[in-house]
C-alpha positions in Angstrom: 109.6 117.2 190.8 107.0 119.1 188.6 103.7 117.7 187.6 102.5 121.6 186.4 104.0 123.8 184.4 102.9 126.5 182.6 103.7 126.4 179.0 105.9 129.5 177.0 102.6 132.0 175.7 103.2 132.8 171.9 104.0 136.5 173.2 107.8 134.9 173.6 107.9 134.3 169.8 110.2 136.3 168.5 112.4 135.0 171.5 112.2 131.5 170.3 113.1 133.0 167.0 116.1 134.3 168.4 117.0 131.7 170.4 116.6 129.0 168.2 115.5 130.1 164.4 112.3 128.0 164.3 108.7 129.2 164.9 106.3 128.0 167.9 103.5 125.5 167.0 100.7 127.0 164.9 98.7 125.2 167.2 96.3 126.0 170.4 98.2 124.9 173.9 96.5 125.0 177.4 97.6 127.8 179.4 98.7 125.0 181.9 99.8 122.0 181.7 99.6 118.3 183.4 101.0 115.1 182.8 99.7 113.7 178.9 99.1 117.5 177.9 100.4 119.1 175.0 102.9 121.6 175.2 105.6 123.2 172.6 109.2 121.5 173.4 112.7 121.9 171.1 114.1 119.1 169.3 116.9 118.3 166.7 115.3 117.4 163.4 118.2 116.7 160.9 120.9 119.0 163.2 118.4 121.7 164.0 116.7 123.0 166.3 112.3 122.4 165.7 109.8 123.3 168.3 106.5 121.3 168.1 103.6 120.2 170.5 104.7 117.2 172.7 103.0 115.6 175.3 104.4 115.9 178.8 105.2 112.9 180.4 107.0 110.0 177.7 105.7 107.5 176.2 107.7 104.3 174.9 107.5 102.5 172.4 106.8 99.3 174.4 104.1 100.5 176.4 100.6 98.7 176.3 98.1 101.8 177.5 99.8 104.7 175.9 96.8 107.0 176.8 98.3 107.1 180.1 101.3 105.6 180.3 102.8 109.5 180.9 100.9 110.2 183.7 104.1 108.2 185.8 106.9 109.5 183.5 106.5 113.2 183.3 109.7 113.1 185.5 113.0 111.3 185.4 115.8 111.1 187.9 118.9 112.0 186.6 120.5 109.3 188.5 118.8 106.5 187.7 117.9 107.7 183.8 120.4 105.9 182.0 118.8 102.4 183.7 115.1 102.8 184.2 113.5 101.1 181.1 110.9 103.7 180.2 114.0 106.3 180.0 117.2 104.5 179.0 116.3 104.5 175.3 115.9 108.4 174.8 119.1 108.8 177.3 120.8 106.5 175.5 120.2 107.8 171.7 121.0 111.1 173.4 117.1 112.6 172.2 118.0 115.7 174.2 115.4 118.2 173.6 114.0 121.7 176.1 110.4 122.3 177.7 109.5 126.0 177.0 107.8 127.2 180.2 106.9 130.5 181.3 106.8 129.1 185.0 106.3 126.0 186.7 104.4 124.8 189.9 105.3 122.6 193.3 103.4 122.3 196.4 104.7 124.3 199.7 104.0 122.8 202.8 105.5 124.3 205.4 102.0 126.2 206.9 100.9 122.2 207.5 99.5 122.1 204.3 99.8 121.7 200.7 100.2 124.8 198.6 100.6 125.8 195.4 103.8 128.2 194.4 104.9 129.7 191.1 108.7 129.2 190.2 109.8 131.3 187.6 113.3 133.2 186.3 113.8 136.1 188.2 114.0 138.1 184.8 110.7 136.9 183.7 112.6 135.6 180.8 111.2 131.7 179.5 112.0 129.2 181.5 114.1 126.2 179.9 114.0 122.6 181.5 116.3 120.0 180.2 114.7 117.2 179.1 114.8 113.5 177.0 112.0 112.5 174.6 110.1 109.8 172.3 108.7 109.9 168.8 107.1 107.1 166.9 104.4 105.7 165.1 102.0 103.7 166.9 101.5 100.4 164.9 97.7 100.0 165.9 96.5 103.4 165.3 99.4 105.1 163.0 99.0 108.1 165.3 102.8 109.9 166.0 103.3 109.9 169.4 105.4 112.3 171.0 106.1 113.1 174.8 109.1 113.8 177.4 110.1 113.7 180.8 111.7 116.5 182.4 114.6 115.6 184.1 115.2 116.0 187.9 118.2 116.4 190.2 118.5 116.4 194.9 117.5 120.1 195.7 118.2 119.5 199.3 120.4 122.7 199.7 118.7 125.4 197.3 117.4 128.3 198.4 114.3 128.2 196.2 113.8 124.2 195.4 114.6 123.5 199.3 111.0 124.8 200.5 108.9 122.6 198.3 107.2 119.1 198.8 106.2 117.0 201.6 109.2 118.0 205.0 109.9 114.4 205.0 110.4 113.8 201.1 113.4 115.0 199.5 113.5 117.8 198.0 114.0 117.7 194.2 114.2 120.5 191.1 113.9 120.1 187.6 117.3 121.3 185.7 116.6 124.9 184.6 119.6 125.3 181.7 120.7 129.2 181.0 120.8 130.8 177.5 124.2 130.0 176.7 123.0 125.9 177.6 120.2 125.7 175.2 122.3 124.3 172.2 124.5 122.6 174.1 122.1 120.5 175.5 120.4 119.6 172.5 123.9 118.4 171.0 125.6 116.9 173.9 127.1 113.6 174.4 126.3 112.0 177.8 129.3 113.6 179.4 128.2 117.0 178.3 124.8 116.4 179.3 125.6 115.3 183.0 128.1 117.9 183.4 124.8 120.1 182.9 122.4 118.8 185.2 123.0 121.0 188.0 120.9 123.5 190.1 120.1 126.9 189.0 122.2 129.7 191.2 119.4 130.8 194.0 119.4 134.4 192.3 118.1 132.9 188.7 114.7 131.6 190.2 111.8 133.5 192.4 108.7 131.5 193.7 105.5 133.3 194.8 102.4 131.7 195.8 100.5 131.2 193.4 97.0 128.8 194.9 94.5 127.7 192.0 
């Protein structure tokens, strides 16, 4: 699960660039981000890559308080995406797309109480979370509203995910993808895409503590 991330800092640029020949928003972003916060995220427009704000947690079409609707969908399950209504669409239309993240955030508890730790490549290099998305016009306002879930897979076993959230919930992680993933993802069918929702090897991640 992650309901905090923090979002790439436009220092990493040029490594967008690289990565996927399109420029980050020319736009202001919060340093961190909660669900129905703006953050930059990768799409296909027309076969390429495009990074623009989105906000974090998705937002269908069909739902009557769109405000806030993406305070309860800022994650889905991987195993129960293709069937959950607020998700099947976007999984279904493959809209694959990629949260840029310098780090994100889950609650530790194992000193009794509930605290807050950084996870972050061990590289120091972005951090890239497959995700699904919506865009569309809203009919009443004729505001474009765009958003995504991150998408979430059992941690149980991982040597990093393992130590986060309540000891009697299971443990979950979002899917952190590798470079050599990036376009994939963004161009897979649904086999492709669930051959990549896996764990990150232990070695790719480090967590600190990181309190507010």
């Amino acid at each position: 699960m992650c309901s905090n991330f923090q979002p790439i800092k436009n220092h990493h640029a040029n490594w967008v660039k690289q990565h996927f020949n399109c420029n980050l928003p020319n736009a202001e972003w919060r340093s961190e981000a909660y669900p129905t916060y703006p953050a930059p995220f990768i799409y296909l427009e027309n076969g390429q890559p495009r990074c623009e704000l989105a906000q974090f947690g998705l937002v269908p079409h069909w739902a009557t308080d769109k405000k806030k609707f993406g305070l309860k969908t800022y994650n889905a399950r991987s195993e129960t995406v293709h069937e959950k209504p607020s998700y099947r669409s976007a999984w279904k239309e493959r809209r694959f797309g990629l949260v840029l993240a310098e780090s994100f955030y889950e609650p530790n508890w194992e000193s009794g109480k509930a605290v807050r730790w950084r996870i972050k490549r061990a590289d120091s290099e972005p951090t890239v979370i497959a995700s699904i998305w919506e865009r569309f016009i809203d009919k009443e306002t004729g505001e474009i509203i765009f958003s995504f879930s991150m998408l979430t897979i059992n941690a149980n076993g991982h040597e990093v995910m393992k130590h986060f959230h309540k000891p009697e919930d299971e443990k979950r992680s979002v899917v952190v993808l590798n470079d050599s993933q990036y376009l994939p993802w963004l161009n897979a069918n649904h086999d492709d895409a669930r051959s990549m929702l896996n764990l990150a090897p232990s070695d790719f991640l480090m967590s600190e503590e990181a309190p507010r």
